[in-house]
Backbone as CSV, one residue per row, in Angstrom:
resi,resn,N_x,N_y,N_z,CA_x,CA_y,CA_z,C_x,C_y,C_z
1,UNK,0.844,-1.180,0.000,0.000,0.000,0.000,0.886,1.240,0.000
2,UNK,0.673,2.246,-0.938,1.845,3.056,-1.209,0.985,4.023,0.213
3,UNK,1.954,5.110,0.600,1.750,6.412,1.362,1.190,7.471,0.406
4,UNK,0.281,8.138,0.775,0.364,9.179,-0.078,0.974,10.644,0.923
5,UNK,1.576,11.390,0.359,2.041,12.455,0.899,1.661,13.776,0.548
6,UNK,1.454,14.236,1.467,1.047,15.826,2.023,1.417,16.968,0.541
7,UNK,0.907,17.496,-0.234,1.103,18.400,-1.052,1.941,19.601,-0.369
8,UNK,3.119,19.864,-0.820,3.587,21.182,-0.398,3.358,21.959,-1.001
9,UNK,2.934,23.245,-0.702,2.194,24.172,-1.193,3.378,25.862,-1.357
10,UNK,4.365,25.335,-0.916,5.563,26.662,-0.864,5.947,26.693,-2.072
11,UNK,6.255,28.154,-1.942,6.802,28.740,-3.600,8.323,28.274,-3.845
12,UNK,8.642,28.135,-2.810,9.863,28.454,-2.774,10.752,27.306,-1.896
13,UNK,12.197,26.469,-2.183,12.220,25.181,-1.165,12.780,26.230,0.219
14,UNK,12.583,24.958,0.799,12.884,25.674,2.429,14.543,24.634,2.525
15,UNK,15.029,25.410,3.807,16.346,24.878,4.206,15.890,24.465,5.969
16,UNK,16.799,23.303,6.014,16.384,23.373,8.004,17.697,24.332,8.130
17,UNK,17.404,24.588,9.309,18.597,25.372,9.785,18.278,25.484,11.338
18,UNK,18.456,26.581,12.144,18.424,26.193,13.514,19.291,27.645,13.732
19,UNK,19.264,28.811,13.382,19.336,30.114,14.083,18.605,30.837,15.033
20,UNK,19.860,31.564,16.174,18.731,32.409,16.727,18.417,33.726,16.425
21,UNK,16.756,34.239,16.405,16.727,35.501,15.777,15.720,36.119,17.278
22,UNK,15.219,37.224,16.021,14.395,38.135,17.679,13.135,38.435,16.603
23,UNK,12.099,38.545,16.753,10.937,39.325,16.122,10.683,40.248,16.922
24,UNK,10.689,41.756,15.844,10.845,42.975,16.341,9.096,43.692,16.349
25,UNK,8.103,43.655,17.053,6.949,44.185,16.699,7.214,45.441,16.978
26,UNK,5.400,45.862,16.188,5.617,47.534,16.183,6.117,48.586,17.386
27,UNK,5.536,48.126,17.804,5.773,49.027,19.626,7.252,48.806,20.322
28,UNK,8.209,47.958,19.246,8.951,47.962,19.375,10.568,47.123,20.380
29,UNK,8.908,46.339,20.708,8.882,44.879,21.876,9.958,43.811,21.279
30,UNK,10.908,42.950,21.942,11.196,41.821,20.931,11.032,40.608,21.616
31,UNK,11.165,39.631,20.678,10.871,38.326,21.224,11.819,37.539,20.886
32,UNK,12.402,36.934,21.334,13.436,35.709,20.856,12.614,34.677,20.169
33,UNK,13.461,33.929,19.601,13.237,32.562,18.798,14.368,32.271,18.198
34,UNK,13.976,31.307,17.098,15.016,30.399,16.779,14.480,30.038,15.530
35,UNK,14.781,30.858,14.151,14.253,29.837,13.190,14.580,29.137,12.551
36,UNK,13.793,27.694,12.607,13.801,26.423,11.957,13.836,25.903,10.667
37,UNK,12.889,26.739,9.415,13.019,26.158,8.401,13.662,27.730,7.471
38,UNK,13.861,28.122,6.586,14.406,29.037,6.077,14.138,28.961,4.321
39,UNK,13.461,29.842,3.762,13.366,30.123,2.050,13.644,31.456,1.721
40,UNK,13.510,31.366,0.115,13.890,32.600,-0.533,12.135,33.300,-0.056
41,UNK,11.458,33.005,0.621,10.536,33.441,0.545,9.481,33.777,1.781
42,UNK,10.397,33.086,2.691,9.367,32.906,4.267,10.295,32.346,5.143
43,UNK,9.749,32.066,6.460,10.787,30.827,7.542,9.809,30.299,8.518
44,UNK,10.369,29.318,8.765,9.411,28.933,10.307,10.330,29.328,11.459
45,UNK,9.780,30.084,12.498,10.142,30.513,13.654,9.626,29.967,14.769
46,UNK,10.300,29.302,15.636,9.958,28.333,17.032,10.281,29.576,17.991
47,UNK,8.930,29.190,18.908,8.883,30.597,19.842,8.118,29.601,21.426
48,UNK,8.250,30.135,22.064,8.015,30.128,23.333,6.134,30.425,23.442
49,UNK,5.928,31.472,22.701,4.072,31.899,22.781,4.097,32.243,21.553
50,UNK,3.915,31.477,20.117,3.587,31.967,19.329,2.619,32.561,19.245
51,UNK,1.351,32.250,19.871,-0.246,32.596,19.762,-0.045,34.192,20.134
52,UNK,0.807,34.892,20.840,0.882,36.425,21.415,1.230,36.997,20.128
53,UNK,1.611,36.562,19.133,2.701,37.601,18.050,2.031,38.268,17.053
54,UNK,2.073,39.277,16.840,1.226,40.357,16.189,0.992,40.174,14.401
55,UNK,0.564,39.861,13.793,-0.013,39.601,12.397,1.595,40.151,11.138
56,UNK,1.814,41.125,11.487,3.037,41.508,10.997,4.059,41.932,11.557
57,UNK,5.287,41.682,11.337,6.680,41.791,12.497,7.568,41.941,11.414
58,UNK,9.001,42.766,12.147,10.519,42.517,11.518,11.040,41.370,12.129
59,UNK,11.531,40.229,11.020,12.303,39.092,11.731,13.834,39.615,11.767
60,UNK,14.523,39.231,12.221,15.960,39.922,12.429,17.048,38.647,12.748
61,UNK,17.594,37.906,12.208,18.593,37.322,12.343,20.301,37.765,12.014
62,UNK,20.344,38.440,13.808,21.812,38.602,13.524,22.931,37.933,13.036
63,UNK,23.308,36.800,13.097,24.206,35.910,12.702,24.175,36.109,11.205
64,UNK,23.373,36.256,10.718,23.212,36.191,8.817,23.611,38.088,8.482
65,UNK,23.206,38.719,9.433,22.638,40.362,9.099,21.480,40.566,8.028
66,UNK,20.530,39.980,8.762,19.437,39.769,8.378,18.404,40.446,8.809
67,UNK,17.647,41.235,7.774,15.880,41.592,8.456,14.805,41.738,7.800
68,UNK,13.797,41.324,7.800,12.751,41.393,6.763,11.240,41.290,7.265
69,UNK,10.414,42.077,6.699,9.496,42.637,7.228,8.547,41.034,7.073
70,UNK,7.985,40.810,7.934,6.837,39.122,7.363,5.727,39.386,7.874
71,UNK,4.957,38.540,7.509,3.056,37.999,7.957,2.849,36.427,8.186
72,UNK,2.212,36.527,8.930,2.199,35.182,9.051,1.204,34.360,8.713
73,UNK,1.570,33.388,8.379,0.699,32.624,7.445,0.011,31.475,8.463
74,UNK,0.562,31.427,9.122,0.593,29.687,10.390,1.173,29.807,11.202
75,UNK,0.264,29.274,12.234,0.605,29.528,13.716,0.161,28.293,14.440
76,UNK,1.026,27.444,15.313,0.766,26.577,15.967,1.185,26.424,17.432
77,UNK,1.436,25.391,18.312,1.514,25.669,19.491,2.894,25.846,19.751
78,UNK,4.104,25.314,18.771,5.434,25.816,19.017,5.806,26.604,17.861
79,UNK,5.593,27.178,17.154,6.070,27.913,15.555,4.821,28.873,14.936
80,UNK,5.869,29.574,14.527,4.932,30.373,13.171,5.583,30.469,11.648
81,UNK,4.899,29.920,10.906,5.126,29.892,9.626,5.169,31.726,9.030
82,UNK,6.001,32.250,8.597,5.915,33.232,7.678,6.098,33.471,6.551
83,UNK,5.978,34.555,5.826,6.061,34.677,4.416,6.369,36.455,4.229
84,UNK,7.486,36.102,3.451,8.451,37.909,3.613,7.292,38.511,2.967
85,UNK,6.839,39.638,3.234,5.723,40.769,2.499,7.063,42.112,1.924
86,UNK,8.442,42.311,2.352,9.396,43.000,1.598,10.953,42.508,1.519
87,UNK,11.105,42.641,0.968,12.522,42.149,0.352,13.628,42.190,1.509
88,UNK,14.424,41.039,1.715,15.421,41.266,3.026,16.029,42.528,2.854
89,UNK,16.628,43.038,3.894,17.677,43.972,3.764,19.175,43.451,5.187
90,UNK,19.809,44.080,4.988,20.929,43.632,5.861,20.689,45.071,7.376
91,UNK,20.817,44.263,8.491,20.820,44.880,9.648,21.859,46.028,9.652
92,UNK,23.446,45.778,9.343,24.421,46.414,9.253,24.120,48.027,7.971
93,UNK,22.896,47.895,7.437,22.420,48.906,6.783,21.588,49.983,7.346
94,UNK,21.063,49.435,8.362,19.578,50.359,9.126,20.423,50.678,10.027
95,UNK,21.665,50.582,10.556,22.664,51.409,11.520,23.447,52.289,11.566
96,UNK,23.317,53.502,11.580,24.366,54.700,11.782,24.544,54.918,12.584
């Protein structure tokens, strides 16, 4: 009996990976995490309370110099799935 498997529905392939980043909301609050899967197009972010995190955020992964504005697409009891809404830019740029 063959398996049938789950349709992936991403534009784009994902990478695992295992960085830590911060999601920056508006008010200017941050949150740690750690994200898990990584594309040219979105990431999954493992968080402590995903269910608290505000509809749109800056993800920020220092280690890469990384930041990019996202929405989130999926939310579960350890992660949130996102999807970039603007083009990365590098952290080491938004600093004077």
């Amino acid at each position: 009996m063959a398996i049938k498997k789950q349709s992936d529905r991403r534009e784009f392939g994902r990478r695992t990976v295992f960085k830590p980043a911060a999601l920056v909301l508006a008010d200017g609050r941050r949150i740690a995490g750690f994200v898990v899967d990584l594309s040219d197009g979105g990431a999954r972010i493992k968080l402590s309370k995903p269910a608290l995190i505000e509809p749109e955020f800056e993800l920020e992964i220092p280690g890469d110099d990384f930041i990019v504005r996202c929405k989130i697409v999926h939310v579960d009891d350890i992660s949130v799935g996102v999807k970039y809404i603007k083009p990365p830019r590098r952290i080491s740029w938004l600093k004077r």
